[in-house]
N, C-alpha and C positions, 0 to 999 in steps of 0.2 A: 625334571622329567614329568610326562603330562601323559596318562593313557585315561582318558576316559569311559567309564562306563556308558554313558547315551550321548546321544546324538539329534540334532537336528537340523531344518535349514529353515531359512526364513527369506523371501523374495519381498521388496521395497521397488515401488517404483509411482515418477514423477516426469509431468512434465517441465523440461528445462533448455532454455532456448530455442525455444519450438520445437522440441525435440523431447522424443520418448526415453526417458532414463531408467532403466532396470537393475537396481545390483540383486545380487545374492551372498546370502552370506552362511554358513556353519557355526553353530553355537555348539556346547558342551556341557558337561558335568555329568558329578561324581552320585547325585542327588534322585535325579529323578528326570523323565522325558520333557516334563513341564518350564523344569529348571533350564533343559535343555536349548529348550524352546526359546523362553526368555534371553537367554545369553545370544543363541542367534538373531532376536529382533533387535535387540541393542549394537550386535555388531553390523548390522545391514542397516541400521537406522544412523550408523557413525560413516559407516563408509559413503552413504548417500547423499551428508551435507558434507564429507570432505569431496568428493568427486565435485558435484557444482561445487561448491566452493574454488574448483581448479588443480587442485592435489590427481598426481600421474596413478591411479590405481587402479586394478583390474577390476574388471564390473562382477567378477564371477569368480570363484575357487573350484580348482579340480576336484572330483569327487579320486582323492589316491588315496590309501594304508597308510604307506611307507614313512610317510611325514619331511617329505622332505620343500614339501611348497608352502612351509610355515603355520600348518594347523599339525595339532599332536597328532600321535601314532594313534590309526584309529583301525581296531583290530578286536577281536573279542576277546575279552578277557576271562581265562579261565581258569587262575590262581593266582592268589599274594602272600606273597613271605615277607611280611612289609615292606618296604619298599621297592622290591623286588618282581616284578608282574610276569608272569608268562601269561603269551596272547597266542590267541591261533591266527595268523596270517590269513588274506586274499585265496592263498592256495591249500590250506586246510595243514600247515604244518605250524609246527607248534615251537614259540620263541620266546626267552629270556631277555628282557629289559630290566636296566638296571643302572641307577642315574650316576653311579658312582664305581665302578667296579670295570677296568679296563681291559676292554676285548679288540682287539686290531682284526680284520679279515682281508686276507691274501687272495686273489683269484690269480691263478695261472694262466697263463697267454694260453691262448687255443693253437694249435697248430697249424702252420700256415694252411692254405688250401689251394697250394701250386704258383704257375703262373700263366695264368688265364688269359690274361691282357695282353703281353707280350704276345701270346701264341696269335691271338686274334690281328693284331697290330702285323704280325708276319704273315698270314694268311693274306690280309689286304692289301700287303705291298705286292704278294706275287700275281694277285691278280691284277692290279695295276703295271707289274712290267708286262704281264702275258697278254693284255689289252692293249697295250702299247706295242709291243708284237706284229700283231695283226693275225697272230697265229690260233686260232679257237683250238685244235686239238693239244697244241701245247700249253694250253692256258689251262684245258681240263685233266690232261696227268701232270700239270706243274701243281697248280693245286692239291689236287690228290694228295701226292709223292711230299709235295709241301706238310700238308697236315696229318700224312701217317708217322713224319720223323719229329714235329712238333710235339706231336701227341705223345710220344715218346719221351723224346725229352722231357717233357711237362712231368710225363711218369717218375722218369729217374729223379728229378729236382724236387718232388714232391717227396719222394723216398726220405731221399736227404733232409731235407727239411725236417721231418719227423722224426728222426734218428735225432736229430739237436733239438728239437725240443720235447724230447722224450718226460714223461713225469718223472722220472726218478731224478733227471736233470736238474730239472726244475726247482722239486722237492729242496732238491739238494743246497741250489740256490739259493730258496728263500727263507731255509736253515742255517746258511753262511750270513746272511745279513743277519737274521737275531742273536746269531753267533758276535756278530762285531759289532753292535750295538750294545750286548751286554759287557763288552771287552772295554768300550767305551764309556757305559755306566755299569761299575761296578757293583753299587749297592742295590741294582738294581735283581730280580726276579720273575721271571716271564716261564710260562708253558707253552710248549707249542704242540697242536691238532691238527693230524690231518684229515680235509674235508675231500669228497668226491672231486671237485674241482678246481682243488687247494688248499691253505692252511689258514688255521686260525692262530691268536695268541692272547694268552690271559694275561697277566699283573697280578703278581701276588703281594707283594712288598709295601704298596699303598691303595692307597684310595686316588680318584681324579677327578677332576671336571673337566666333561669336554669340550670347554673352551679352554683349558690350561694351553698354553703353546709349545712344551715339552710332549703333549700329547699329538699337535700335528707332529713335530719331529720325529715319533715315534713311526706316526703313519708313513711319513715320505723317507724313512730309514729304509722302514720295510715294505712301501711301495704296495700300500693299501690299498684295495678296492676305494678308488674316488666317490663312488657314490655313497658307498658305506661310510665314508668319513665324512661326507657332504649332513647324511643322517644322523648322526654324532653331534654335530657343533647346532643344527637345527633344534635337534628335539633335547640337548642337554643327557643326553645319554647314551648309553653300550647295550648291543645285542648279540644275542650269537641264535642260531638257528637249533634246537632241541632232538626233532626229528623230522625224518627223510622227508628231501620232496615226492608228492603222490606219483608222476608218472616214472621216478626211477624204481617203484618198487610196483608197480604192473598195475596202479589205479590211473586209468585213462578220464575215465569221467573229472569233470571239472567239481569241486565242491560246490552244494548249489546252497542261495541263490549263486552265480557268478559273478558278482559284484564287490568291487572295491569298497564299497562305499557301505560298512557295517553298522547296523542300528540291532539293538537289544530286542527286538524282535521276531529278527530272524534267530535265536536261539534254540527254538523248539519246536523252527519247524522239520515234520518228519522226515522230507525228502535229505535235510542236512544233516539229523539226527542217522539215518544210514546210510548217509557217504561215511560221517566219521566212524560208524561203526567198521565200515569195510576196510577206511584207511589204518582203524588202529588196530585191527587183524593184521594186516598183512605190515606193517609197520612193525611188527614185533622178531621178525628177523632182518633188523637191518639195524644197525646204529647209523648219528649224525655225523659221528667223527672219532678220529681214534688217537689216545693220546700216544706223543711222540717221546718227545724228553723234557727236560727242564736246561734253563740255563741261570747261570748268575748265582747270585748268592740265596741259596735255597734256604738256609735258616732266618731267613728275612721275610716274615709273613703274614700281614695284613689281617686281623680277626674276620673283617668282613669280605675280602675278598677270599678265605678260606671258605667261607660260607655259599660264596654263591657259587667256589671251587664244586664243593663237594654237591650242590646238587645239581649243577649244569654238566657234570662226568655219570649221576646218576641215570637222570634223562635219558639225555645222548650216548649213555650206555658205552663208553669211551674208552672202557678195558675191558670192552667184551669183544669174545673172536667174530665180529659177525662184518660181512658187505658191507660198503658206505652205501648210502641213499641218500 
């Protein structure tokens, strides 16, 4: 696991077959901006004689956080419990990484949002027979009459819909799999958290790396957010999210600057310095997640994953009565 303090970028460019060649590249470290610097010119100065040379690589890196387009998790850093880093995110909330210590995240389906398509698909048939017709006033109460019983329908199938996939449903679901998963590994030890818009699950019993392949297993048991699992095997590590997102707890404003793309400079400026003041007001009544139960064999428990247990329940305030955010 890679979270670096600074950042850099460094732009290379050459003429090559008559042709203007531009890469870019991002550098890192733990050291200093300078140090930063350096590692970006070395990687923009590598990628430049692979490209001529003929090697298929992009000219340029997204400037993303997440870490999931093969540069580390680039986020600010605002504590280490050795190896253990909580970053403040893109969106001003604050996240536990952790290269060893196995966190799975559940996101529940949304509920459907009708059936829209069909309606419109029957809409345009009736105007096609009523054109077909030749009759214009029946073409305009066919339609009508057409899309006040659509709209209806659509209504009641939307109902229904949501009745089945109700949260507690759901919940309930994605409890039954870490239910039969631990019935399947029995030595195994997992917590389960619920999140505003799903569940989380810790590993208490050992330690992992997330390239182990019993660790996707675990993910496609329980039917993992992909992308979360995608950032997992990339960056060699587990995250779980601390505290609330800012627009579920009434901060509308974006964290400024807006930018993905974090450098150790924007640390102190003011306008950042009182978002976070505002967000960690109002942050103080909501927790990230609340724990659920345990399953498996509970007296099976990891030294270090106790460790990151107890301060990622402190955080995320996880047995406190409060709203999810």
């Amino acid at each position: 696991m890679i979270v670096p303090e600074y950042w850099a970028e460094a732009r290379r460019e050459v003429r090559h077959n008559r042709k203007q060649l531009i890469v870019r590249r991002f550098g890192w470290s733990d050291d200093s901006v300078g140090a930063a610097q350096a590692h970006a010119d070395a990687r923009a100065q590598e990628a430049l004689h692979a490209i001529a040379a003929g090697q298929s690589l992009p000219r340029s890196e997204r400037r993303t956080n997440y870490g999931v387009e093969g540069v580390p998790i680039r986020e600010q850093i605002v504590e280490r419990h050795g190896d253990i880093v909580i970053t403040r995110n893109s969106y001003g909330a604050l996240c536990l990484n952790t290269p060893d210590v196995l966190f799975a995240d559940i996101d529940h389906r949304p509920a459907p949002a009708g059936c829209v398509i069909p309606t419109l698909l029957a809409c345009a048939l009736w105007v096609v027979v009523a054109i077909a017709a030749g009759n214009v006033w029946n073409w305009v109460a066919g339609v009508a009459l057409a899309s006040a019983v659509l709209v209806a329908v659509n209504a009641v199938v939307l109902v229904v819909k949501r009745v089945r996939h109700r949260d507690e449903q759901l919940e309930a679901g994605a409890l039954a799999r870490v239910e039969q998963f631990t019935r399947q590994h029995p030595d195994w030890h997992l917590r389960a958290y619920r999140t505003p818009a799903g569940m989380r699950v810790l590993a208490m019993h050992a330690t992992f790396s997330a390239q182990d392949p019993v660790v996707q297993r675990l993910f496609d048991a329980l039917q993992t957010d992909a992308l979360y699992a995608r950032m997992c095997r990339v960056q060699h590590c587990f995250r779980a999210r601390l505290t609330p997102k800012p627009w579920r707890i009434g901060v509308r404003r974006r964290i400024r600057p807006p930018v993905a793309a974090w450098s150790a400079e924007q640390a102190f400026l003011p306008a950042r310095l009182q978002w976070i003041a505002e967000y960690q007001r109002k942050a103080q009544s909501h927790a990230a997640c609340r724990f659920l139960r345990a399953f498996g064999d509970e007296r099976n428990v990891d030294p270090r994953a106790e460790a990151v247990r107890a301060l990622h329940d402190r955080i995320a305030r996880a047995y406190e009565p409060l709203p999810l955010g």
